[in-house]
C-alpha positions as CSV (number, residue, x, y, z in Angstrom):
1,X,25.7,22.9,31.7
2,X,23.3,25.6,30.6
3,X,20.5,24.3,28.1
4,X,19.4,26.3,25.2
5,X,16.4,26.0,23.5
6,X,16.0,27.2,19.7
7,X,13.1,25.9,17.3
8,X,13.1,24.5,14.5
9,X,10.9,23.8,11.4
10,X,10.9,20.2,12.0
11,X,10.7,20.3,16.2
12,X,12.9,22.1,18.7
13,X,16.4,21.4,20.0
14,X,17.6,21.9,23.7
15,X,21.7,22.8,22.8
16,X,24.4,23.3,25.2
17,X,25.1,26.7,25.0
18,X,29.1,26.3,25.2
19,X,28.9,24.1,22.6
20,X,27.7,26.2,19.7
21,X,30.8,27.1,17.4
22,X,29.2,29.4,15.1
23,X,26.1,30.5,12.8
24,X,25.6,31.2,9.2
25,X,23.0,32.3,7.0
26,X,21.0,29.3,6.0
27,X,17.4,29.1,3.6
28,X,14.2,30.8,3.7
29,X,15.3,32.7,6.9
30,X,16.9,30.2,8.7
31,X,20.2,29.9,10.4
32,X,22.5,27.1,10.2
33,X,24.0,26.5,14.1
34,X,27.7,24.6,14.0
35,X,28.1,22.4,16.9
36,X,31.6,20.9,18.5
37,X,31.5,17.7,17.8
38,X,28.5,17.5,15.4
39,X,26.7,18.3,12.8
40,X,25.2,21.7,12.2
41,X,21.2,22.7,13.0
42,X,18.9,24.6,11.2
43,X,16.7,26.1,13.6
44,X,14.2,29.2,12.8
45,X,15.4,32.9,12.9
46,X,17.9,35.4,11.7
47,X,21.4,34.9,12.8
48,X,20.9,38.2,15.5
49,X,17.7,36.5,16.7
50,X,19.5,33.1,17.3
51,X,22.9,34.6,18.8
52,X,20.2,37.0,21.0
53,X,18.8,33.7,22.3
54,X,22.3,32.0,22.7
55,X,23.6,35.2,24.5
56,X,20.7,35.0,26.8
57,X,20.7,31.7,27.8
């Protein structure tokens, strides 16, 4: 299992990278993360910055 981390606003997350079923556009800059099996995340960055980190991980 490879750990991801992406920050937040309101603290940082450590995701599981093969978990992540897809990004959208959220507010102020944000992006909204969709994760199997529950609910989505709104972590800090552009949707190219956050799928740059996912990628990498």
């Amino acid at each position: 299992m490879k750990f991801i981390p992406l920050h937040s606003r309101g603290g940082n997350y450590l995701i599981v990278a093969s978990n992540v079923a897809w990004l959208r556009t959220g507010e102020n800059g944000q992006t909204m993360v969709g994760i199997v099996g529950s609910s989505p995340l709104l972590v800090t960055g552009s949707i190219e910055e956050v799928a740059e980190i996912i990628l990498k991980g």
